[in-house]
N, C-alpha and C positions, 0 to 999 in steps of 0.2 A: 631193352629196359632193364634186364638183368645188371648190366654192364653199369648202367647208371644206378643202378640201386649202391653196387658194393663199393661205387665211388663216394657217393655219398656217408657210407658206413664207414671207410677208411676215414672222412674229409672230419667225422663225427668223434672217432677216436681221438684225431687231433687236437681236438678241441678241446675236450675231454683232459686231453694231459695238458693244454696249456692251462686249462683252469686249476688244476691241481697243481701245477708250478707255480702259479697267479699265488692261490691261496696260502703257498708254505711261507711267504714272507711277507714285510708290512707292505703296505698298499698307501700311492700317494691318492690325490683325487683323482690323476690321470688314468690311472691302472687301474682305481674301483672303478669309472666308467667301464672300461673296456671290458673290465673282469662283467660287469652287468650284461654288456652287449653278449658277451660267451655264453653265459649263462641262459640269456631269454634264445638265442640260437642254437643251443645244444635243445633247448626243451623243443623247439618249434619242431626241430629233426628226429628227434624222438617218436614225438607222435604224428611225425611224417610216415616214420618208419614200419611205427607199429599200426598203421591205420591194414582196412583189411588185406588180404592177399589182393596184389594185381590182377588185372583182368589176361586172361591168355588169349592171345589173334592165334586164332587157327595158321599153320604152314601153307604154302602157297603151294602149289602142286607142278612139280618141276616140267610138266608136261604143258605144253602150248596152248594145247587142243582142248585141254580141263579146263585150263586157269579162263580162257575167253568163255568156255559156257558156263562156268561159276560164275563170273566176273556179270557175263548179259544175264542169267536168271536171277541175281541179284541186285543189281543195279540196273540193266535194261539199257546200258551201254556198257561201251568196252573201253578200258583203259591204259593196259598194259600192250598194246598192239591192234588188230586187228583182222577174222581171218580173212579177208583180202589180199593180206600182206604177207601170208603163208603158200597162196596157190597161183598158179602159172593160169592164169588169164589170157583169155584171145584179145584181138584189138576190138574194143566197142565204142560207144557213146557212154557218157556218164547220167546221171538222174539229170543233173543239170539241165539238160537238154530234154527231158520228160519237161521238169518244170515250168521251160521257155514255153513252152505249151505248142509246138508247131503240129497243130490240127493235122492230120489225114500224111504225116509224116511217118515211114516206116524206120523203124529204130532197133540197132542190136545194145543191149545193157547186160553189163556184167553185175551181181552181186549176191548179198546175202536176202535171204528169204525171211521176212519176222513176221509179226503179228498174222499168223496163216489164217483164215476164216475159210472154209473148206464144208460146202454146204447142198444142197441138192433142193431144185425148183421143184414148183407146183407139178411141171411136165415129168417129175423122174429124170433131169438132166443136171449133170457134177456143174458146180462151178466152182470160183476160186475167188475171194477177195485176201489181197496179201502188200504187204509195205516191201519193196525192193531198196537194199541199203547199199549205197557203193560210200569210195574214200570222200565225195564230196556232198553227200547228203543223202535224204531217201526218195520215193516219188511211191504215188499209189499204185495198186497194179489189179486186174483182174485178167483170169482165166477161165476157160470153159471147156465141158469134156473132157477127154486124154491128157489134155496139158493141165488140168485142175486136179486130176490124179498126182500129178507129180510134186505139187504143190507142197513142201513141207517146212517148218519153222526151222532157221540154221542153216538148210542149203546153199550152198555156194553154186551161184544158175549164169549161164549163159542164157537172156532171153530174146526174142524177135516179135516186133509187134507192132501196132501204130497208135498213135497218141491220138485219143478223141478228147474231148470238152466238155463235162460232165457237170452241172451248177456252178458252170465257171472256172472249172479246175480241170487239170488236165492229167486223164488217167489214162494209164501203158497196158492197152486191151493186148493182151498175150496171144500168138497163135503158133507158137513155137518154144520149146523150154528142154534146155540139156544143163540136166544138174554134174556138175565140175566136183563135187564132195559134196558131205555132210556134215554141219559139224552141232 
């Protein structure tokens, strides 16, 4: 923005001396046009120029690892990459394949751990309601016990589980979960 402000300020100068070259001699009708056009153009950049200071964008955080959890805690996706695309993944299924909904099908899924719900029953037993996000979409996810301990927003998880039918929808009942990072 900088860049373009002082281009502007030089492009303003210019102008500036052609209208003062304009005005040192007579003027036919052709050159008082123009000389008008300078005129209403130098004023418009003027008070381009003088309007308030510009707004400053914060620096981008030269670190990978910052910029995706700025980037999800303020927008709630990611834009500039993904950290999927930073960590060395085993071979699995994709959510895709949560979402095909294959009932009573046991499934390994790699991804990112968000919206955690991390909560404890009427019995005193952990459970886990959380969104698993891979590169092709997300799928819902529940855990229970030991593996609902593990459970945290940002994780990057290896999980193992089977897909039940839940109002129609098909969620990845966790009985297995190795978190791969944090992020």
């Amino acid at each position: 923005m900088t860049d373009f402000i002082v281009e502007r300020r030089q492009d303003l100068e210019k102008l500036k001396a052609e209208i003062v070259k304009l005005e040192s001699g007579p003027l036919d009708a052709k050159e008082a046009k123009a000389l008008a056009r300078k005129r209403k153009k130098v004023a418009e950049w003027d008070a381009f120029l003088a309007s308030p200071p510009w707004p400053r964008f914060p620096e981008l955080p030269d670190d990978i690892r910052e910029r995706l959890i700025g980037e999800r805690e303020e927008l709630r996706f990611y834009i500039s990459s993904h950290p999927l695309n930073h960590v060395q993944l085993p071979k699995s299924e994709t959510t895709a394949h949560v979402r095909e909904g294959r009932a009573g099908g046991w499934l390994s899924v790699s991804g990112v751990v968000s919206d955690a719900d991390v909560a404890t029953s009427r019995r005193g037993s952990l459970w886990a309601r959380f969104t698993l996000e891979d590169l092709e979409g997300t799928c819902p996810a529940i855990a229970f016990g030991d593996v609902a301990r593990d459970v945290v927003d940002g994780a990057v998880v290896t999980v193992r589980g089977v897909v039940e039918t839940r109002d129609e929808s098909p969620v990845l009942k966790v009985t297995n979960m190795k978190t791969l990072e944090r992020w």
